[in-house]
DRENVEXLO-867324 format. One record per residue: residue number from 1; residue in three letters; x, y, z of N, C-alpha, C in turn. Coordinates in pm, 1 decimal. Example, Ala and Ser with C-alpha at 12.3 -4.5 7.8 and 13.67 -1.06 7.14 Angstrom:
2
+--------+-------+----------+----------+----------+----------+----------+----------+----------+----------+----------+
! vexlum ! pator !      n.X !      n.Y !      n.Z !     ca.X !     ca.Y !     ca.Z !      c.X !      c.Y !      c.Z !
+--------+-------+----------+----------+----------+----------+----------+----------+----------+----------+----------+
!      1 !   ALA !   1319.0 !   -569.0 !    780.0 !   1230.0 !   -450.0 !    780.0 !   1320.0 !   -330.0 !    780.0 !
!      2 !   SER !   1285.0 !   -225.0 !    708.0 !   1367.0 !   -106.0 !    714.0 !   1290.0 !      3.0 !    787.0 !
+--------+-------+----------+----------+----------+----------+----------+----------+----------+----------+----------+
! end
This chain:
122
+--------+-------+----------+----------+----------+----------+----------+----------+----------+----------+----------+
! vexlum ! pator !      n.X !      n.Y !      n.Z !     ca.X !     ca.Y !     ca.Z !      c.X !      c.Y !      c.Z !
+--------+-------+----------+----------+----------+----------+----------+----------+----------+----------+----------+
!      1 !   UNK !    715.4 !   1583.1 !   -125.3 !    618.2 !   1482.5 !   -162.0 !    670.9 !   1411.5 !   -287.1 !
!      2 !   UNK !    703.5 !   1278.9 !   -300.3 !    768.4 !   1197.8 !   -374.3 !    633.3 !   1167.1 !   -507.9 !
!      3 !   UNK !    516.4 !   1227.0 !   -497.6 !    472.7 !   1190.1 !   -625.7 !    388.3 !   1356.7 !   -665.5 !
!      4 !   UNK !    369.0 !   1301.0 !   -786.3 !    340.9 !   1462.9 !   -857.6 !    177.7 !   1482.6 !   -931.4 !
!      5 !   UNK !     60.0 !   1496.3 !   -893.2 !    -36.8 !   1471.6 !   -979.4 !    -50.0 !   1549.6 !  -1064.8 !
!      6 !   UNK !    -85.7 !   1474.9 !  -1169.1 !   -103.1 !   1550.9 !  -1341.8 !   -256.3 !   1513.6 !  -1391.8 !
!      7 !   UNK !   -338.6 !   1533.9 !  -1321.4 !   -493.9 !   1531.3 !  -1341.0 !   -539.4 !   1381.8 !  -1274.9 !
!      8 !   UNK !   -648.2 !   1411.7 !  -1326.3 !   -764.6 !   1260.0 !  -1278.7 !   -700.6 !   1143.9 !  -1304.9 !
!      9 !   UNK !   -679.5 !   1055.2 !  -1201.1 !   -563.0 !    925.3 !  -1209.4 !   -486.7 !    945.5 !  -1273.7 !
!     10 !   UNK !   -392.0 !   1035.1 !  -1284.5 !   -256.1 !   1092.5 !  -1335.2 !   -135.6 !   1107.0 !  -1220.9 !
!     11 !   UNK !    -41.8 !    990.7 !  -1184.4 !     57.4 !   1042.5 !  -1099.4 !    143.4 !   1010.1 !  -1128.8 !
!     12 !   UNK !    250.5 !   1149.0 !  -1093.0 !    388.4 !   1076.3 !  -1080.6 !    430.6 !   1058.7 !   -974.9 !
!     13 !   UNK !    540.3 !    933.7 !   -925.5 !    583.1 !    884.1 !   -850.7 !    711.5 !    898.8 !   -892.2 !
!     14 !   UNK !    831.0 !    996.6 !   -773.2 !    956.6 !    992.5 !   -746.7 !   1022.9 !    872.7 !   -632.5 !
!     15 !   UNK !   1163.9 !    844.4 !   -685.6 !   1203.8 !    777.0 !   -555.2 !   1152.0 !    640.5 !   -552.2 !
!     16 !   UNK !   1182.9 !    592.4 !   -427.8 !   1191.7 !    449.7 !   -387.6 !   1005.9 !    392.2 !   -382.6 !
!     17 !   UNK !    909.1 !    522.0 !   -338.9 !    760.9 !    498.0 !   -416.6 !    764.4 !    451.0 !   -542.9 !
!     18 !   UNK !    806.2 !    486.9 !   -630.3 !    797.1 !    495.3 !   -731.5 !    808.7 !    323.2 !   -803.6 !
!     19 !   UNK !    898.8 !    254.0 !   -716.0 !    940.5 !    111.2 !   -757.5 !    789.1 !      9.6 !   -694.0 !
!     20 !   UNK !    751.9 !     61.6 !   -587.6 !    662.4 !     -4.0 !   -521.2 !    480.9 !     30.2 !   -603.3 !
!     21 !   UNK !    492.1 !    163.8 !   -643.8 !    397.1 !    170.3 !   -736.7 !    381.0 !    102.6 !   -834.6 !
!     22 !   UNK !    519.6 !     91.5 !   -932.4 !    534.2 !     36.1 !  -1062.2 !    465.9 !   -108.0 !  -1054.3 !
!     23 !   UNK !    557.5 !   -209.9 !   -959.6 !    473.7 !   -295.1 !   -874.4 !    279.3 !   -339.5 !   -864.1 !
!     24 !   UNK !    274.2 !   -243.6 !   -822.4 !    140.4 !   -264.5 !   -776.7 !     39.2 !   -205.6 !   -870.4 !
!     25 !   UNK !     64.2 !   -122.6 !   -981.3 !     -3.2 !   -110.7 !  -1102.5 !    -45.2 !   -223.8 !  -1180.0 !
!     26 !   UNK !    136.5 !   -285.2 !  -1181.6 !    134.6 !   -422.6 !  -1260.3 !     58.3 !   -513.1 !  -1188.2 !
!     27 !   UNK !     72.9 !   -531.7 !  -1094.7 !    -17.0 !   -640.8 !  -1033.3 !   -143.2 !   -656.2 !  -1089.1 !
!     28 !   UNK !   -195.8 !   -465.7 !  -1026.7 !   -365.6 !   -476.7 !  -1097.7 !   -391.3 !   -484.5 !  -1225.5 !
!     29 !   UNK !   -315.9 !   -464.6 !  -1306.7 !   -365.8 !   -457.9 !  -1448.1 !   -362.9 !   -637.7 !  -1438.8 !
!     30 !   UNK !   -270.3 !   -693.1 !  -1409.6 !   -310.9 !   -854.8 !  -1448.1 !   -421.8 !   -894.8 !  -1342.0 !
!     31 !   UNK !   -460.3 !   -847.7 !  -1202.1 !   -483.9 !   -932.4 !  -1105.4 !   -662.3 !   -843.1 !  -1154.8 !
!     32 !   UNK !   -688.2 !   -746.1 !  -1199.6 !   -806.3 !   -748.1 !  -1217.1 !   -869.0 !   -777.2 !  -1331.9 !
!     33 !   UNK !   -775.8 !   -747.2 !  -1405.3 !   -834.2 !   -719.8 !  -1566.0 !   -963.5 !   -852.8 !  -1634.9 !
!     34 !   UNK !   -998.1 !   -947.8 !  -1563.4 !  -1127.9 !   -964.3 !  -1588.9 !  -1240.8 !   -900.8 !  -1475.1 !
!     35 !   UNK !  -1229.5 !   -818.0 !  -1423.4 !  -1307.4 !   -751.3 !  -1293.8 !  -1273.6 !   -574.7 !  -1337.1 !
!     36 !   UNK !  -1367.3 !   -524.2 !  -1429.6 !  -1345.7 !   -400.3 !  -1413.9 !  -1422.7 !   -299.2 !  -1329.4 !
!     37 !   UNK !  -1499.0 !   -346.8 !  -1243.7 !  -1549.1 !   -310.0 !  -1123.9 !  -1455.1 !   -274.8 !  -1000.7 !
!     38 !   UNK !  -1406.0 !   -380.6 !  -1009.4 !  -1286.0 !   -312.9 !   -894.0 !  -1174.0 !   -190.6 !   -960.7 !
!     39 !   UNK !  -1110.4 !   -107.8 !   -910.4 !  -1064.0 !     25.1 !   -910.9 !   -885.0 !      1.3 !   -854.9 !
!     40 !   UNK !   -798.2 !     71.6 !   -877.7 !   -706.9 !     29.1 !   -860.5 !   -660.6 !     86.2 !   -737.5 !
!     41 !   UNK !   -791.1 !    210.0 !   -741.5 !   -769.6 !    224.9 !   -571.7 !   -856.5 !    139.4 !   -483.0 !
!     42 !   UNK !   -905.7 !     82.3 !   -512.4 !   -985.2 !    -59.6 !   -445.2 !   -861.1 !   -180.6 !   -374.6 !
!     43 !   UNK !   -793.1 !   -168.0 !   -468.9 !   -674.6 !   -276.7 !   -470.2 !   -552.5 !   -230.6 !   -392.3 !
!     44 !   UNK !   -520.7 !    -97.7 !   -407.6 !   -412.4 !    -27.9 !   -322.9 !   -447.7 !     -0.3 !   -185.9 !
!     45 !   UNK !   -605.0 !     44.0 !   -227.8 !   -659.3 !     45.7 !    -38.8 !   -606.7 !   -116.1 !     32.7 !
!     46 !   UNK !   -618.8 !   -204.4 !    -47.4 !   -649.6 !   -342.1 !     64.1 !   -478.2 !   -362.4 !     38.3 !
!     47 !   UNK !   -379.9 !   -334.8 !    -38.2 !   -245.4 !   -383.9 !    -69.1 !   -192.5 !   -264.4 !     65.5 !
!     48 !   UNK !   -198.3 !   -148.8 !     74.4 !   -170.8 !    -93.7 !    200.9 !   -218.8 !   -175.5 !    358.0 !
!     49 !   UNK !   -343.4 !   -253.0 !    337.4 !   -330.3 !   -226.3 !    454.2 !   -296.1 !   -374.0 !    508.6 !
!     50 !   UNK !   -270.4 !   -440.6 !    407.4 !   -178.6 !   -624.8 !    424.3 !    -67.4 !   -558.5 !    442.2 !
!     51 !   UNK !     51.6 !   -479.4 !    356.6 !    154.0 !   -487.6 !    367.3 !    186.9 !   -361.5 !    488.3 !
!     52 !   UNK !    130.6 !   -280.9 !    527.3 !    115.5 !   -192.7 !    653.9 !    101.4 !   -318.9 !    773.1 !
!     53 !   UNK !      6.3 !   -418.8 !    781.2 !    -16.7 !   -470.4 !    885.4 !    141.1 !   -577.0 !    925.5 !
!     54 !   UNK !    182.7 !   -638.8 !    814.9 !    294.5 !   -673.6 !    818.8 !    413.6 !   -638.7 !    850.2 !
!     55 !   UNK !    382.9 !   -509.1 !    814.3 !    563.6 !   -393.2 !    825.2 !    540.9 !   -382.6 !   1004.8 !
!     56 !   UNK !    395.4 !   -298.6 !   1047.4 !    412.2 !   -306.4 !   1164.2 !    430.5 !   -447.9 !   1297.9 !
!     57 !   UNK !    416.2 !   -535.9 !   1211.4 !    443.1 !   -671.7 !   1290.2 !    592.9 !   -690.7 !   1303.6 !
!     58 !   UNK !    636.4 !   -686.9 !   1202.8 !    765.4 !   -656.5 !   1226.5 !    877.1 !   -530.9 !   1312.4 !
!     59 !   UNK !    848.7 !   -418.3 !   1286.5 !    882.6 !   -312.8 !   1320.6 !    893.3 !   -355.8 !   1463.5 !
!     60 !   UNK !    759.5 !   -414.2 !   1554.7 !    673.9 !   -397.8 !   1670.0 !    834.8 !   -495.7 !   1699.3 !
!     61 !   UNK !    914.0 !   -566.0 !   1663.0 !    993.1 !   -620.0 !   1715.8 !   1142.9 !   -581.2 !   1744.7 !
!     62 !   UNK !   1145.4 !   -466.2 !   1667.2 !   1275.9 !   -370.5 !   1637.4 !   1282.4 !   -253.4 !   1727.7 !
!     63 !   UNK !   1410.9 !   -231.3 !   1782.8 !   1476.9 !   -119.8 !   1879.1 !   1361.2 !      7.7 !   1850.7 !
!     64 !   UNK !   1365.7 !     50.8 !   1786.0 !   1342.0 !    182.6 !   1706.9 !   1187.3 !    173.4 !   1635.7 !
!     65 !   UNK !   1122.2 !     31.1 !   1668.0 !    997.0 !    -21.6 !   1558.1 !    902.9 !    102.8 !   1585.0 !
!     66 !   UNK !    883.2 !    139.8 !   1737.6 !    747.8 !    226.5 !   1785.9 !    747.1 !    363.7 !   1736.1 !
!     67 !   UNK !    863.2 !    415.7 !   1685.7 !    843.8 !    564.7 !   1582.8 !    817.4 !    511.1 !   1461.4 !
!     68 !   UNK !    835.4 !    403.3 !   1393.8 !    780.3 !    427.7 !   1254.0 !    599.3 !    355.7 !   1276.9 !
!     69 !   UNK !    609.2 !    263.0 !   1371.9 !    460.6 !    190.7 !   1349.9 !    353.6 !    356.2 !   1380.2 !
!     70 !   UNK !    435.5 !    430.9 !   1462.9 !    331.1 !    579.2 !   1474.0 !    334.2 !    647.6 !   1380.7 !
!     71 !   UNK !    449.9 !    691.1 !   1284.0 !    427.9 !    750.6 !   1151.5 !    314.2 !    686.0 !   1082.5 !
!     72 !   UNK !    384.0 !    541.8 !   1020.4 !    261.9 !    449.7 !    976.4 !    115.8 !    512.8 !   1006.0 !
!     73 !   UNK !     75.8 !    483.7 !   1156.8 !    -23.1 !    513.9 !   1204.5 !   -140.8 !    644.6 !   1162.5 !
!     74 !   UNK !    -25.9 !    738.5 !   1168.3 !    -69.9 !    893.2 !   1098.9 !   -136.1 !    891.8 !   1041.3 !
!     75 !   UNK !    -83.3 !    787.8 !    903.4 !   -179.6 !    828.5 !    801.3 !   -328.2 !    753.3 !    787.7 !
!     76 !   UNK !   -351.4 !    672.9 !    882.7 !   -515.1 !    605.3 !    922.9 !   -580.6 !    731.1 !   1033.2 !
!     77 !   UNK !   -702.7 !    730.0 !    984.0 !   -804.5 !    841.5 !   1043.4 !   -978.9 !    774.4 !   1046.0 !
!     78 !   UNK !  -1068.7 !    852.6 !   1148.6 !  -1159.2 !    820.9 !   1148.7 !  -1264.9 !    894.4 !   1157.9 !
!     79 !   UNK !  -1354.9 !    925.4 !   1074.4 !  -1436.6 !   1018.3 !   1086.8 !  -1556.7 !   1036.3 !   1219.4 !
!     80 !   UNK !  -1670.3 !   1084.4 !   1184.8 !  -1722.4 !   1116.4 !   1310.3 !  -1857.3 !    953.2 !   1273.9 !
!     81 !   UNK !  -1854.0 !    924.0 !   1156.0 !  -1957.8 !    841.5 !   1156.8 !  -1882.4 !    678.7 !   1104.5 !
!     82 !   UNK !  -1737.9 !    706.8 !   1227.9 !  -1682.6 !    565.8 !   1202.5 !  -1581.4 !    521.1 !   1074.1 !
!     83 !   UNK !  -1607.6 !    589.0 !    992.8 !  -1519.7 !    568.8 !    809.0 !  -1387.1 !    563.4 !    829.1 !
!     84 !   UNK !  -1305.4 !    504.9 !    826.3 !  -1203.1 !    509.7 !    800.5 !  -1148.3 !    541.7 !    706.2 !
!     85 !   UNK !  -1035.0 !    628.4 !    722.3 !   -983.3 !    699.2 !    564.6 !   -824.4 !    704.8 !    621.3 !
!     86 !   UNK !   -772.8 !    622.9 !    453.6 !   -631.8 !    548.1 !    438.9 !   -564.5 !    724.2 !    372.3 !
!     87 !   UNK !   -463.5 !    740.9 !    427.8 !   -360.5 !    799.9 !    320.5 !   -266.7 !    740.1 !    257.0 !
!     88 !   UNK !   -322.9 !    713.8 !    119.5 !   -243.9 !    532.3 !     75.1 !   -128.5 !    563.9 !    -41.1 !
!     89 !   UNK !    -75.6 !    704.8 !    -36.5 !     49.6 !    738.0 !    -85.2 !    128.5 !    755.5 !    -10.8 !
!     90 !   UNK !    133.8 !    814.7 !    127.0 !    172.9 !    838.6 !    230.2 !    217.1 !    717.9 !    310.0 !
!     91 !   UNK !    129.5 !    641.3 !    329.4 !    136.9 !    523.2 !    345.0 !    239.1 !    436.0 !    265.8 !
!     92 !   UNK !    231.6 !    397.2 !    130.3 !    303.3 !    361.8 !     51.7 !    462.3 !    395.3 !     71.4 !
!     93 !   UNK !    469.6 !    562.3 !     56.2 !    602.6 !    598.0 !     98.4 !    664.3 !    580.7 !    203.7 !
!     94 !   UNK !    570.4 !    543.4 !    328.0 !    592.2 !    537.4 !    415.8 !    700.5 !    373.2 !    418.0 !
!     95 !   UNK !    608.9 !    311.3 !    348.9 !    658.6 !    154.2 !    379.7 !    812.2 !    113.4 !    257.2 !
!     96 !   UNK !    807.8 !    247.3 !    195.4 !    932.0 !    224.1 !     76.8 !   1027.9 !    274.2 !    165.0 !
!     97 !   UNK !   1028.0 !    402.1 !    220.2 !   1109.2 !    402.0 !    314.4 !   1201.4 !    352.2 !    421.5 !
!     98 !   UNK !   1109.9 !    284.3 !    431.5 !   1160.5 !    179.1 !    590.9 !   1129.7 !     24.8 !    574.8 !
!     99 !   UNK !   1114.1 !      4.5 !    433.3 !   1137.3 !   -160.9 !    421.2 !   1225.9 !   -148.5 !    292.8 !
!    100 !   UNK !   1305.2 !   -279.4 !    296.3 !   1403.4 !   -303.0 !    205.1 !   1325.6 !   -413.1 !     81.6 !
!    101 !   UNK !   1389.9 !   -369.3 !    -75.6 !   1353.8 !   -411.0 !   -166.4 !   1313.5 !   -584.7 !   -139.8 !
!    102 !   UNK !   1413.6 !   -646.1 !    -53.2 !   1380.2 !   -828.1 !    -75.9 !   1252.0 !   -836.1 !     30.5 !
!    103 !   UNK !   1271.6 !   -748.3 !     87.8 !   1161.7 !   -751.6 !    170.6 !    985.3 !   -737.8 !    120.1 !
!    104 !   UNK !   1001.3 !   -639.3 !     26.2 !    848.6 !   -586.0 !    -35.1 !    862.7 !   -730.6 !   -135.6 !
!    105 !   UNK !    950.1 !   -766.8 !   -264.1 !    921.2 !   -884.8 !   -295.0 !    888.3 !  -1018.2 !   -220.4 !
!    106 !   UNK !    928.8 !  -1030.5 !   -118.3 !    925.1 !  -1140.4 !    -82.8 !    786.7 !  -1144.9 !     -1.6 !
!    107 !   UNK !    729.2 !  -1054.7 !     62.3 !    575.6 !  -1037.6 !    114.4 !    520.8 !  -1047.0 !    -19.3 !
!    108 !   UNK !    515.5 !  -1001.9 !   -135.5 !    496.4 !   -976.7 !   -268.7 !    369.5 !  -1083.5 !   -242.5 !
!    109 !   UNK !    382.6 !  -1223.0 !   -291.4 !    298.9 !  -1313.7 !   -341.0 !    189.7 !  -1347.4 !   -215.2 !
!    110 !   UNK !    221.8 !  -1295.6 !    -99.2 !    135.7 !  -1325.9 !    -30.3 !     17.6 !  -1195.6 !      7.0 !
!    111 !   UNK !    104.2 !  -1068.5 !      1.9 !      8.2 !   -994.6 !    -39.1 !   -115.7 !   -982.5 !   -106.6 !
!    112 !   UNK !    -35.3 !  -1040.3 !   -270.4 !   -147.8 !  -1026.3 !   -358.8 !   -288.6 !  -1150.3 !   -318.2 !
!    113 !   UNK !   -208.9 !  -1226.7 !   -321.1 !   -306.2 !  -1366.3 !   -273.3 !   -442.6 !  -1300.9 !   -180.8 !
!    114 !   UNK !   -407.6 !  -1175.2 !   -102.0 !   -475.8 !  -1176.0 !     19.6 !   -573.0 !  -1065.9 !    -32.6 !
!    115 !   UNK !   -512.6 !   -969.2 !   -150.3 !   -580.2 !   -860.3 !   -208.8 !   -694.8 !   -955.0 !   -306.3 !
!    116 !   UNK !   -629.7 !  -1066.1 !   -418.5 !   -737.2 !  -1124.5 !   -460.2 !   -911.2 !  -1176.7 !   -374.0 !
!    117 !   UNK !   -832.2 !  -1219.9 !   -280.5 !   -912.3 !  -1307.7 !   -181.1 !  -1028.1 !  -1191.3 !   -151.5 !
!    118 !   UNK !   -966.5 !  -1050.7 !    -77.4 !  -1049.7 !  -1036.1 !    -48.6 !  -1104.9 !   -904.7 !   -142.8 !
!    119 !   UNK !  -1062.2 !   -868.1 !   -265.0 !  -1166.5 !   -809.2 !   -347.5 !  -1257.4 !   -957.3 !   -456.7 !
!    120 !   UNK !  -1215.3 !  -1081.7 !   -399.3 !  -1275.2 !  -1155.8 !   -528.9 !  -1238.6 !  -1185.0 !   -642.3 !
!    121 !   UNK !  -1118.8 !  -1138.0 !   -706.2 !  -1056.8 !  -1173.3 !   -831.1 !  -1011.1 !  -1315.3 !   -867.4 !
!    122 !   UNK !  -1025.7 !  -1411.6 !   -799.0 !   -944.5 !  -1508.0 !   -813.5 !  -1017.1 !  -1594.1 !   -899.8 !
+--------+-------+----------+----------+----------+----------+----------+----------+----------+----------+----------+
! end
């Protein structure tokens, strides 16, 4: 497991997570910081599941795409009263893994655009 928890919102992140976290911390500290209502797992929930929906659009076109879009997949679940529940480190690692650095920048700005939009920060 590429990250290490050290108490209540305390993690460390090893590895190629670790660049994509750094990332997306920074984002929220600028993209919310007049909204302290929203949570930065508010923001990682909806940044997983833009840049998940993307990776698998792509993938879906590659030799080999249908084993990772099912890893991917793994980590989405559904309870008995409908809830959906993200594993959004898992997830994360998942997408550091199997996408390349120009790649996560370059979705980068459209991501966020889509995380503002739809927690409201803008």
């Amino acid at each position: 497991m590429p990250w290490i928890p050290h108490g209540p919102n305390q993690v460390e992140f090893k590895g190629p997570i670790g660049f994509w976290m750094q990332d997306f911390q920074a984002w929220y500290k600028i993209d919310a910081r007049d909204n302290p209502s929203v949570t930065f797992k508010d923001y990682l929930l909806v940044l997983c599941a833009v840049y998940g929906n993307l990776a698998k659009e792509k993938w879906s076109k590659e030799w080999f795409g249908k084993k990772k879009i099912e890893k991917l997949d793994s980590f989405v679940s559904s309870d008995a009263e409908g809830n959906i529940h993200l594993e959004m480190f898992d997830i994360v690692d998942c997408l550091a893994e199997n996408l390349d650095m120009d790649l996560r920048q370059e979705w980068g700005p459209k991501c966020r655009a889509y995380v503002r939009e739809q927690l409201k920060l803008n």
